[in-house]
C-alpha positions as CSV (number, residue, x, y, z in Angstrom):
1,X,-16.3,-2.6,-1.1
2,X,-13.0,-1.6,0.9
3,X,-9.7,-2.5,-1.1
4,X,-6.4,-2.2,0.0
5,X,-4.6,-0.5,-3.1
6,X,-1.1,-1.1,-3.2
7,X,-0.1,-0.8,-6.6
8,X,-1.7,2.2,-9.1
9,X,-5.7,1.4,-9.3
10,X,-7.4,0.0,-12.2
11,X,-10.2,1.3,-13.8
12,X,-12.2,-1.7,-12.2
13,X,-10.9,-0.9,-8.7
14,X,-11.6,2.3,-8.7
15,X,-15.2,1.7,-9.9
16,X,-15.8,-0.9,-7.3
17,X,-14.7,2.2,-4.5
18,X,-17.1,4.0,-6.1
19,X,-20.2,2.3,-5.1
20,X,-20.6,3.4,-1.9
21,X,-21.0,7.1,-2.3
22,X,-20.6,7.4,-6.0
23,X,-19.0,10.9,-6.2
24,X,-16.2,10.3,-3.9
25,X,-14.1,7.3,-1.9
26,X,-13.3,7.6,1.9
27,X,-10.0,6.7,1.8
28,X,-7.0,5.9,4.7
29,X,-3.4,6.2,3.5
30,X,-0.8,4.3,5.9
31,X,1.9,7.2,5.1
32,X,4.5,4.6,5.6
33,X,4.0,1.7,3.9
34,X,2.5,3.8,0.9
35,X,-0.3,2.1,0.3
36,X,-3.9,2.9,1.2
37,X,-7.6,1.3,1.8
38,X,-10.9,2.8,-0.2
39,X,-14.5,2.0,-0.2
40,X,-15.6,1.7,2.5
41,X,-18.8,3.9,4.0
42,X,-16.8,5.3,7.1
43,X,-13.3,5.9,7.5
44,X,-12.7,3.6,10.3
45,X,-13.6,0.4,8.6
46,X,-10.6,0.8,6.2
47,X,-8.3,1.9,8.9
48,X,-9.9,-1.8,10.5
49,X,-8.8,-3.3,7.3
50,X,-5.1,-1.8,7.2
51,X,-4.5,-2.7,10.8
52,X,-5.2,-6.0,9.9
53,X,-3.1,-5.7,7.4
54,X,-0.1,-4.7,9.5
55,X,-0.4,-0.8,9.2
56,X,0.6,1.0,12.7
57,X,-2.6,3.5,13.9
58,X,0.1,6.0,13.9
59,X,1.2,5.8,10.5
60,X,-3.1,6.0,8.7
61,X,-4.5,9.4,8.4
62,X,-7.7,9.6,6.3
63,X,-9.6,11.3,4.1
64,X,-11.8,11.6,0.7
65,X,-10.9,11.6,-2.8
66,X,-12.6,13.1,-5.2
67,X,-12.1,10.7,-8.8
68,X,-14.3,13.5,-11.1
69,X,-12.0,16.8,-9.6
70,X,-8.9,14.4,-8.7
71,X,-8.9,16.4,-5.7
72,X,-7.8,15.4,-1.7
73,X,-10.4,16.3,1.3
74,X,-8.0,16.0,4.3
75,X,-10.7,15.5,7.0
76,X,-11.5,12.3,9.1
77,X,-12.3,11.8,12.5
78,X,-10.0,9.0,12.7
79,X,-7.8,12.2,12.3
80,X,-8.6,13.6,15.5
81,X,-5.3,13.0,17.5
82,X,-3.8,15.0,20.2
83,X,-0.6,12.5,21.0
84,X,0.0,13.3,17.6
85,X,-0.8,16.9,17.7
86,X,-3.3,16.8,15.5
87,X,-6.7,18.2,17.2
88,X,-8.7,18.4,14.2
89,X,-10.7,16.2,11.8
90,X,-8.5,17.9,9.4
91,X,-4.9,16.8,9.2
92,X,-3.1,19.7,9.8
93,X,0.7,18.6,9.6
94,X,1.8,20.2,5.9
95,X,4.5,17.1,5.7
96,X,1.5,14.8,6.8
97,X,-0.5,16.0,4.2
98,X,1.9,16.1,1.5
99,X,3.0,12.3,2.3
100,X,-0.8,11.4,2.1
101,X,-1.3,13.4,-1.5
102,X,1.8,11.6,-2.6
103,X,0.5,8.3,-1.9
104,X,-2.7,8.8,-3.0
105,X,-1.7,10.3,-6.2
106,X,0.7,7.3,-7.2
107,X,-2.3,4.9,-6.6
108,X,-5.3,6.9,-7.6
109,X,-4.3,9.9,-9.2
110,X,-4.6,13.7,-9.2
111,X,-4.3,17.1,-9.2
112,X,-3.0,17.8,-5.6
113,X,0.8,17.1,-6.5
């Protein structure tokens, strides 16, 4: 199930994200409006769901999070961007990465701050 978390998860929420691949939660973090999408099988289908929303493509970089290690994967292929300058599945901007970490730790937790 793919929610768009825009306040700190709940214990449900988060459960709920989990049912797709049990030990982790593709999420895709819309670095400006802070908020972010989860649960869905592939990356793509929550960047669907935050476009929808009102995100900008330029603004959703994705990756997994890891709920048992509270840890960030930064690696998509939605990540794979060369207008950005980003040529990589992983995101490779440090600011980038520290912007998605900070969002996702607000609204999921963890240990990457």
């Amino acid at each position: 199930m793919i929610l768009i978390i825009r306040e700190r998860a709940t214990h449900q929420q988060l459960k709920e994200m989990l049912k797709q691949w049990f030990v982790l939660i593709k999420i895709v973090v819309d670095i400006e409006r802070e908020i972010l999408a989860g649960g869905s099988e592939k990356h793509h289908e929550c960047e669907e769901e935050l476009l929808l929303d009102g995100s900008r493509q330029r603004d959703l970089w994705g990756g997994d999070w890891n709920p048992y290690t509270q840890k960030i994967a930064f690696e998509s292929i939605i990540n794979i961007r060369p207008s950005q300058n980003n040529r990589s599945m992983e995101i490779q901007s440090s600011e980038i990465r520290e912007r998605v970490t900070q969002v996702t730790v607000r609204l999921l937790g963890g240990l990457n701050a």
